[in-house]
C-alpha positions, 0 to 999 in steps of 0.5 A: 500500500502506497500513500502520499504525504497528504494521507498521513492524516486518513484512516491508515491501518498502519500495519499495511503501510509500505512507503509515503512519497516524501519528495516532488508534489509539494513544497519539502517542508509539507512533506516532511512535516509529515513523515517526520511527525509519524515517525515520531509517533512510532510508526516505521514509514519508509520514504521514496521519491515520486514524480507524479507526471503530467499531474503535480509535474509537467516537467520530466519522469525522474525529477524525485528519485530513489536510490536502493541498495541492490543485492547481487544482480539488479531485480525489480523485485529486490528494488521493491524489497529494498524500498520496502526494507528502507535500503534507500535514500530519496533525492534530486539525483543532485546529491548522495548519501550512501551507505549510512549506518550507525555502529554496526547497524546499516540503513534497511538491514535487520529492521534498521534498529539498533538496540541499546541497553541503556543511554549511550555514544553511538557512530554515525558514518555516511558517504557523502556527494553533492554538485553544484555549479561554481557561480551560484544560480540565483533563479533557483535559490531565490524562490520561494519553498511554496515554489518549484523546484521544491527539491534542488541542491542549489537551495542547500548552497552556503552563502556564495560557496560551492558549499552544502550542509549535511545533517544528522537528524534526530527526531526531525531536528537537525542535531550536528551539521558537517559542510562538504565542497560540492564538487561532485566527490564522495566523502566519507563523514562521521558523527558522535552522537549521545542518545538519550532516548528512544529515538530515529535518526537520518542523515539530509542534504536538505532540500536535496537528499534524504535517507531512511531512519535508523531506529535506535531503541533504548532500554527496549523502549518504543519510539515516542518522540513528540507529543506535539507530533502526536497531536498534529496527525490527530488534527490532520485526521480531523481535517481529513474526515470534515474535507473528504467525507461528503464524497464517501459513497454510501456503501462505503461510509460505515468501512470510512468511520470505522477507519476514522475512528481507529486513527483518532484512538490511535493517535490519542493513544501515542499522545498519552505515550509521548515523553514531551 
């Protein structure tokens, strides 16, 4: 099963839940704005990169890609596995971040979890790439979010250099920054990251590239990283419902509320258990 970001807030039955489209068909702070809020409420969405042509794109096929780590000979199959397992970083095709794992736990292997028994340091190493132009190009970078592209590496330049931010993410907030020469060469970087709590973490070139979470439990605990989080997909809930269901058929509409009403219990169950 396949959502977009704007079906966060629908009656999801979670455990069907493959992948959520991240990228393309609308400003990047809207679309992570909602993967990053269910993935703090626990749920273990995956992202990959869409194009949606001719509807949210005129432009071209290929302008949200996904990269997926590939086992032995290229299938279609294990592709679809791969995205499915989260062995994949989304992206403009403009910036790379490869091979992101932290200690000895890589990115969509094992359940991308790592588990520790109490707080902790951990390592965080990726590869990373990104290529921009030696002149800045001020017709892109001077747009608006709200405007397309919404994913281009030339938004992520620092200031007038050839340089671009890569961020540890935890819980959606950005926690250490390195800068790279975007010159198109891959760069090996690492991170000293303490954890104080349950927590995911992901690697960006923002907004450019973004890999999948790694999950990092401690003591066994859930991830239950924001309250506000919580609530935020419950007010989407709401939202969808009084948008969407005048256009429930009625033989339908039992199924919908029913549905409805399992994301307004769930979501109220993670606000309770929400640490902040």
């Amino acid at each position: 099963v396949v959502f977009r970001a704007s079906a966060i807030g629908r009656g999801v039955n979670w455990r069907n839940l493959s992948w959520v489209s991240s990228m393309t068909w609308t400003a990047s702070e809207n679309t992570m704005q909602a993967a990053v809020s269910s993935l703090n409420c626990g749920f273990r969405v995956r992202a990959s990169g869409e194009t949606d042509f001719p509807c949210m794109t005129g432009d071209r096929v290929g302008v949200g890609r996904v990269y997926v780590k590939q086992y032995g000979r290229l299938s279609y199959d294990d592709w679809c596995e791969g995205v499915r397992q989260g062995r994949n970083y989304v992206g403009d095709g403009r910036s790379h971040l490869i091979d992101f794992r932290i200690d000895d736990v890589a990115m969509g292997e094992n359940g991308s979890e790592l588990n520790l028994d109490q707080p902790g340091d951990v390592k965080v190493k990726v590869l990373a790439s990104a290529l921009l132009g030696e002149e800045p190009d001020d017709a892109i970078r001077s747009r608006p979010y709200s405007h397309q592209p919404y994913w281009h590496v030339e938004r992520a330049r620092v200031g007038n250099t050839r340089q671009v931010p890569v961020e540890l993410v935890v819980n959606g907030f950005p926690a250490q920054t390195r800068l790279i020469e975007a010159d198109g060469s891959l760069r090996e970087l690492t991170f000293d990251l303490p954890v104080a709590k349950s927590s995911w973490v992901a690697v960006r070139i923002l907004p450019s590239s973004h890999t999948n979470p790694i999950f990092v439990k401690v003591g066994g605990r859930p991830i239950r990283a924001s309250r506000a989080s919580a609530e935020w997909c419950l007010t989407s809930v709401e939202k969808c419902w009084s948008q969407k269901k005048r256009f429930i058929d009625a033989d339908e509409m039992d199924d919908a509320i029913a549905a409805y009403h399992h994301a307004r219990q769930v979501y109220q169950q993670r606000i309770l258990e929400c640490v902040e």
